[in-house]
C-alpha positions, 0 to 999 in steps of 0.5 A, spaced: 938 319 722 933 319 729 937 320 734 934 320 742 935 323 748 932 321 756 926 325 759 923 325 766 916 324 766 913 330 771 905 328 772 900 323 769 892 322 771 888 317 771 885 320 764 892 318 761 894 326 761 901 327 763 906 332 763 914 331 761 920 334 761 925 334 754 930 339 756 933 345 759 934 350 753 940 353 756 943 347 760 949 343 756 946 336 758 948 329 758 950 328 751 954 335 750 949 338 747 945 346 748 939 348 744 937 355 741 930 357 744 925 354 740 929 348 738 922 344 739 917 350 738 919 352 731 914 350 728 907 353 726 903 354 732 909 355 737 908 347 738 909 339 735 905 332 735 909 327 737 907 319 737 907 315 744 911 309 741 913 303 746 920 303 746 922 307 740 919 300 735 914 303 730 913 297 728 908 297 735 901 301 734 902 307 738 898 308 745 898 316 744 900 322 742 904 327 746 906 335 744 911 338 745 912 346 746 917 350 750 915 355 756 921 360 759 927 356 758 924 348 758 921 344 753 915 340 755 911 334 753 904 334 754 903 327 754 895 323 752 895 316 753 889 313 748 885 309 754 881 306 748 886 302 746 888 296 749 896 298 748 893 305 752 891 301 757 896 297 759 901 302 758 897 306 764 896 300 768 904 298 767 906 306 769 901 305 776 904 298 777 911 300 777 910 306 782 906 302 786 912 296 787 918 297 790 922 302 788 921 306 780 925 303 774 921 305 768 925 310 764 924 314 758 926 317 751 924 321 746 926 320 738 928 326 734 931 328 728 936 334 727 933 340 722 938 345 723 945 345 728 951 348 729 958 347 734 960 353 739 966 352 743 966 353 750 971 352 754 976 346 751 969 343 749 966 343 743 959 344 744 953 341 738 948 347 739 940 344 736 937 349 733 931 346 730 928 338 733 923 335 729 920 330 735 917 325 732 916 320 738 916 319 745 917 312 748 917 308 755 924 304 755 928 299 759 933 305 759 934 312 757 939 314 753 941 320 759 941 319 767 934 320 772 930 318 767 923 315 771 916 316 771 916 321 777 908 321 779 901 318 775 894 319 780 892 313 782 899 310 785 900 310 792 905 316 795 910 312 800 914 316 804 920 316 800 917 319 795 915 325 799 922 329 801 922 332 793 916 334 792 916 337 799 922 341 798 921 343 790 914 346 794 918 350 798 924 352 794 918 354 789 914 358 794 921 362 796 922 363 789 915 367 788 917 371 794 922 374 791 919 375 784 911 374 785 911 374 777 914 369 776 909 364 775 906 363 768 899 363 767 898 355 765 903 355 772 898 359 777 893 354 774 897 348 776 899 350 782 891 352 784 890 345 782 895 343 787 892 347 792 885 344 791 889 337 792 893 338 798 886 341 801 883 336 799 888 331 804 885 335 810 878 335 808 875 330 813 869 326 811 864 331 813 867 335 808 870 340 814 879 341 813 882 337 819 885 343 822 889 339 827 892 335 821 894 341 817 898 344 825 902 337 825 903 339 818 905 346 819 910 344 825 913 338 822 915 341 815 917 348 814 917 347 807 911 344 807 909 350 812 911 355 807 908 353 800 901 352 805 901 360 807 903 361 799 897 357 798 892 363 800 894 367 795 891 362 789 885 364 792 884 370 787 
């Protein structure tokens, strides 16, 4: 039986390549259950394709594909929005126009179904351990099955204010955690903080091409989370 779960989308450019995450592997989430490590990598190659499909109705033609693998203790989905369909385009256009206007509501789910589980008692609790998920879609839907569940960034829609603290304040809390452990990061890790770091400069980059210097003192003394993560960033150049 095809059961759901909420995700939250992390990322998503405007070629239609996104980022989203399924679960925390050791957390007990919102419908009581736990996973195993590789709940969703048990196939061959560590990974699983799954079809991106407009509100879990397969009678609608897909509008791409996602795959799904694990890294540490969460399981991804690597999102690919086929913009050469129309239902792709539109999909694309309705996720900019959502973060654009007003406060973000689009949630999201993804379709499974159990191949093997067990219970475990924690507690007073009894606890549904998933040990192997058959993903089969991910879907956009007017709401998830869990709590939080949005499109958290797609390039191309414009950052209002408010959409800043917890992308400031992640940057610190991870630039901390690197202190303390400099192997913390993975190798697919270093390259998207790179591309952050080549994002973040180019804010600061003036139309002659030359950094703002000013701009980057100002951003220095008014966020030290921000001042943080910006002193890390030298190190991303080796």
């Amino acid at each position: 039986m095809l059961q759901t779960k909420s995700m939250t989308i992390k990322a998503m450019d405007e070629s239609g390549k996104g980022l989203a995450e399924l679960a925390t592997l050791s957390a007990v989430d919102n419908d009581g259950d736990t996973y195993d490590r590789g709940a969703f990598a048990w196939k061959a190659g560590g990974h699983q394709w799954a079809m991106m499909m407009p509100a879990h109705d397969r009678r609608k033609m897909p509008f791409g594909k996602a795959r799904v693998y694990e890294e540490g203790d969460t399981a991804f989905a690597e999102l690919n929005l086929n913009l050469k369909t129309e239902a792709g385009r539109e999909w694309h256009q309705a996720l900019l126009f959502d973060l654009e206007t007003g406060d973000p509501v689009q949630e999201w789910s993804y379709g499974y179904n159990i191949v093997d589980m067990d219970y475990r008692v924690s507690g007073n609790s009894r606890v549904r351990v998933l040990k192997k998920l058959d993903v089969d879609e991910v879907s956009p839907v007017l709401r998830g099955a869990g709590i939080g569940t949005r499109t958290i960034a797609i390039k191309g829609a414009k950052l209002r204010d408010e959409h800043f603290a917890s992308l400031i304040g992640g940057l610190g809390e991870m630039a901390s955690a690197i202190d303390e452990d400099p192997n913390a990061v993975s190798a697919s890790g270093l390259k998207q903080l790179r591309e952050i770091h080549d994002a973040i400069g180019r804010v600061f980059t003036g139309a002659d091409g030359e950094v703002d210097e000013a701009a980057v003192k100002e951003a220095l003394g008014r966020d030290t989370a921000l001042s943080h993560f910006l002193q890390y960033r030298q190190t991303l150049r080796r």
